[in-house]
C-alpha positions, 0 to 999 in steps of 0.5 A: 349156501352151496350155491353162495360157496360155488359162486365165491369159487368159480369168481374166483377162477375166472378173476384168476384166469383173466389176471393169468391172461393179463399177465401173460398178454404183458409179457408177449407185448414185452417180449416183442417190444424187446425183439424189435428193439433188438432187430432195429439195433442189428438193422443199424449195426449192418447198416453201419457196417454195410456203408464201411464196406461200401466206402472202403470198397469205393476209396480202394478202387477210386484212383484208377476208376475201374474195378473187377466185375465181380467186386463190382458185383458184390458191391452192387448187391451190398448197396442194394441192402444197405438201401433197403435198410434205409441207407442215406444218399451218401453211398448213392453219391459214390454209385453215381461216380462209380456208373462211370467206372471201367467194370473189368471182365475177370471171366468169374462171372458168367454173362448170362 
């Protein structure tokens, strides 16, 4: 009889603990879905921004076809980004045009 009532028990605190760690498995599956769903919204939202950026930065300097080094710089830097991100080949569009720009030395930066 004991042997009956300790085997009733101790199914019962396993059929506990594996439906805890059901449970709990569910969650972290859940939560991490729902962090990567987050980053991909913010991966879209800075790509999004990052090619505003890029094409006002273009437009601003596109009459005269040059552009301070360090301008240049940065823009460089955010299409680099923005092509990690999985950016589509309209700004590279504007980075060939803008490969033939006079880059002008402002002295900000330092050659090195």
């Amino acid at each position: 009889m004991l042997e009956k009532i300790i085997g009733i028990v101790v199914q019962f605190v396993i059929t506990g603990a594996l439906g805890y760690a059901v449970a709990s498995a569910k969650a972290y599956r859940d939560k991490l879905k729902k962090k990567e769903e987050n980053e991909q919204l913010q991966n879209s939202a800075l790509l999004t921004l990052l090619q505003a950026q890029l094409t006002n930065i273009y437009f601003e300097y596109a009459e005269k076809q040059e552009i301070s080094d360090y301008i240049y710089k940065n823009w460089l830097n955010m299409f680099k980004i923005y092509k990690a991100l999985g950016g589509n080949d309209y700004i590279d569009e504007l980075k060939h045009k803008m490969d033939s720009w006079k880059i002008v030395k402002t002295g900000i930066l330092l050659d090195k």
